[in-house]
N, C-alpha and C positions, 0 to 999 in steps of 0.2 A: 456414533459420530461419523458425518459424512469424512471425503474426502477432502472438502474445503477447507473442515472444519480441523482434520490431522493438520494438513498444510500449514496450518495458523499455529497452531503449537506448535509444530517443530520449528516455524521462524521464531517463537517465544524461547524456546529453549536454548536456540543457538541464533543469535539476529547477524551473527559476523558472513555466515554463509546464505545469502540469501540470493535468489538470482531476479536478475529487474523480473524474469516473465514469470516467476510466481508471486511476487506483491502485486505485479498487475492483474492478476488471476482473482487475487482477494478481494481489491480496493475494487474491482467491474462489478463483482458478484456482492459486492454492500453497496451498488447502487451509486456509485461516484459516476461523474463522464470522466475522460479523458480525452486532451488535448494536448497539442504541442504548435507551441508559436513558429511562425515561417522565418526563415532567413539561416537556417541549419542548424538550429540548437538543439542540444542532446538534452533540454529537460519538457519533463511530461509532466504536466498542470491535471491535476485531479480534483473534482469540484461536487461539494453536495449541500447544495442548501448554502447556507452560508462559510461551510466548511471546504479549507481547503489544507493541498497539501504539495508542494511542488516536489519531485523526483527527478535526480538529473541519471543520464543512461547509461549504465558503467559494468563491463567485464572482467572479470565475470561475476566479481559479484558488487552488490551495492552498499556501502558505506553503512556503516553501522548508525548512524546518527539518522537517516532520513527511515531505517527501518525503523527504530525506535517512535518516533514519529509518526509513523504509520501505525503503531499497534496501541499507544495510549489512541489516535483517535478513534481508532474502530475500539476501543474498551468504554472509551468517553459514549459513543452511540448505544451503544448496548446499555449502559447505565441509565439514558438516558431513554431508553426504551424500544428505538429501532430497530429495525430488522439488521442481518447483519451479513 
């Protein structure tokens, strides 16, 4: 198991501790873009295919509910046969 691949379990195991710049490490490396709209918003727009997943930017860590959210869709991809 790479190192990606620990990263992602250990956010499975505990989603309360997670920091924005390792779901953003994940969600780049399965192929998402990443954006963020102008006018100073703290949220990052993640986008693949029809998939998407909004992220707002938060210290130190991120919200349990948008982690959660990030790990069924990269489970949904996998199921579904892509790379990850």
């Amino acid at each position: 198991m790479g190192q990606l691949g620990k990263l992602l379990e250990r956010i499975k195991r505990n989603p309360k501790t997670v920091r924005f710049e390792e779901l953003d490490k994940i969600l780049l490396r399965a192929g998402f873009a990443k954006s963020q709209p102008g006018g100073g918003s703290s949220h990052y727009i993640y986008r693949k295919g029809d998939l998407k997943l909004v992220v707002p930017y938060r210290q130190p860590y991120i919200l349990q509910t948008y982690v959660i959210r990030a790990i069924k869709l990269l489970e949904g991809m996998e199921a579904d046969g892509e790379d990850s």
